[in-house]
Every structure is written in structure tokens, then in C-alpha cells.
C-alpha positions in Angstrom: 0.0 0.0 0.0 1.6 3.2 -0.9 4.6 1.8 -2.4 4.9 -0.4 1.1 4.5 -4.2 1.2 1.5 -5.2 3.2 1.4 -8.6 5.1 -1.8 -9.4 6.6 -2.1 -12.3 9.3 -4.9 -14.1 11.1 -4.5 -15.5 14.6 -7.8 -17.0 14.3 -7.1 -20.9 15.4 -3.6 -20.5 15.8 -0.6 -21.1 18.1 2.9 -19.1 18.7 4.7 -21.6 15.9 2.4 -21.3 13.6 2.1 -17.6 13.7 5.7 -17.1 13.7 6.2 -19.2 10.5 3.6 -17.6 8.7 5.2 -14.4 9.3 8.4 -15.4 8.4 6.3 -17.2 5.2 4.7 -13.9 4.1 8.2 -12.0 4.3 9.9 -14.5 2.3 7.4 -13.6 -0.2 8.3 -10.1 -0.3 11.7 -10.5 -0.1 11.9 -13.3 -2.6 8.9 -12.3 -5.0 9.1 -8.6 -5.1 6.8 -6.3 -3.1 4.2 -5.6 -5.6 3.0 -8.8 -5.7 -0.5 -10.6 -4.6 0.5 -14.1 -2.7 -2.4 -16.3 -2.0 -2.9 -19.9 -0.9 -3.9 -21.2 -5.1 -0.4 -19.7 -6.1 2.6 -22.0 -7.7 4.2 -24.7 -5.7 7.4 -23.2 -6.2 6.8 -19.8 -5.1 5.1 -21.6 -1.9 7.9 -24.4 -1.0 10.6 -21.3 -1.5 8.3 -18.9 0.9 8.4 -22.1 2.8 12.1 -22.5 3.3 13.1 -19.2 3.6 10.7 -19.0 7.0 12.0 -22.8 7.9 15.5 -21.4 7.8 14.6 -18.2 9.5 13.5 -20.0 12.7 15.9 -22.4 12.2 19.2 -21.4 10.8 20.4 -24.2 8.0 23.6 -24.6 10.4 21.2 -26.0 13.1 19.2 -27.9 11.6 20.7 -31.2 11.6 19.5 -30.4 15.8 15.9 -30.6 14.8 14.5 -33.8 17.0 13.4 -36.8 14.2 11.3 -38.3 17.2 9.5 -37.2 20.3 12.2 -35.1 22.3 11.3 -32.7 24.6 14.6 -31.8 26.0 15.9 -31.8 22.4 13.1 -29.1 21.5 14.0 -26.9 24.1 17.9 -27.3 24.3 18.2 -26.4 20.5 15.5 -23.7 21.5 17.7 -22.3 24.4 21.0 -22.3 22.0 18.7 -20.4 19.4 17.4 -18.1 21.9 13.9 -18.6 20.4 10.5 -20.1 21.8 10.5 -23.8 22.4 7.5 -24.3 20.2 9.2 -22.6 17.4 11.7 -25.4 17.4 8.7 -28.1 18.2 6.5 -26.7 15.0 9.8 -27.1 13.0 10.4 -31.1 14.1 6.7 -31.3 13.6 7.0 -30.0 9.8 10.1 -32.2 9.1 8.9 -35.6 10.6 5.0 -35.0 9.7 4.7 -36.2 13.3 2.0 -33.3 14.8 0.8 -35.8 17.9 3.1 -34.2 20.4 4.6 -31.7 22.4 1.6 -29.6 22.7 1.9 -28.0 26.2 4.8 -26.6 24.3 2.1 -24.2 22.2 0.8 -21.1 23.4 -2.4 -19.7 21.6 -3.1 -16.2 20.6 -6.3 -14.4 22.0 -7.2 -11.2 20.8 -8.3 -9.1 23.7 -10.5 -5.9 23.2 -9.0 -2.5 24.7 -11.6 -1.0 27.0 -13.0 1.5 25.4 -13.1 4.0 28.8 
């Protein structure tokens, strides 16, 4: 909008992880696909799966990883987390995506609420 990107992001239904790699999904589409551009859930594989990497290896730098958990590990998750300095579920969303295993680690996830200012 006015020769600005504009990224718009619902919360509706979703937890920390998957907020964050949305985010990081949308940029990637910016930074990768130019900022005049219209990116919707019907567009190419390609522009999707690299959207899709570059927030994967936003979250989780390439150099780590090899860390990611490939089964349940919770003290994996959050020692990988800790050297990364970013939110445990981050790093749990990321093992979920790589091993298609989404049955665990949930108390891990925090969901957003939209709370209403008072209007007084």
C-alpha cells in the first residue's frame, strides 16, 4: 500500500509456531517475489515451497538444523530452542514439519487471544 509491502495475518485458530512461520512465510514472499505482488494460498508450488524455506531457515538457521529432533524429544526441543534463543514451540512446530509427526509436544504451544482494549 503506498509503495509499502503489506502482510496481513490471522490469529484465528492459531498457536505461537504457527504464527511465527507464517510471518516469516509472508516476508519471504516479499523479499523473494518482489513487493508488488499478490500471494495467495492457489499460487505456484514453487513460489510456496521457497516462501516455505526461507521462514524454515529463518526460525531455524540451515547450520542448526541437523538439531531438529526426528522423534518425540522434549529436552531436544527446548535445548536447541535455548542455544537459538527462540521459543520452544518454534523449534517443536519445525520437528513437527520435518517428521509429519504433529501428535506431540503440545503444552509446548501457546495460543493467541485477541483481547479488546476498554473503550473507557
Amino acid at each position: 500500500m503506498n509503495g509499502r509491502p503489506l502482510i496481513q495475518l490471522s490469529v484465528l485458530g492459531k498457536s505461537d509456531d504457527q504464527f511465527w512461520f507464517t510471518l516469516f512465510h509472508e516476508i519471504g514472499h516479499v523479499l523473494l517475489h518482489g513487493d508488488k505482488s499478490v500471494f495467495l494460498t492457489s499460487d505456484t508450488e514453487v513460489t510456496e515451497e521457497e516462501a516455505n524455506t526461507f521462514a524454515s531457515h529463518t526460525l531455524v538457521p540451515p547450520d542448526f538444523r541437523d538439531r531438529l529432533p526426528r522423534k518425540r524429544d522434549l529436552a531436544a526441543v527446548r535445548s536447541l530452542a535455548d542455544d537459538l534463543g527462540i521459543a520452544p514451540s518454534v523449534v517443536l512446530g519445525q520437528a513437527q514439519r520435518l517428521t509429519g509427526d504433529f501428535g506431540w509436544g503440545h503444552a509446548l504451544k501457546r495460543k493467541f487471544e485477541w483481547v479488546a482494549a476498554d473503550s473507557e
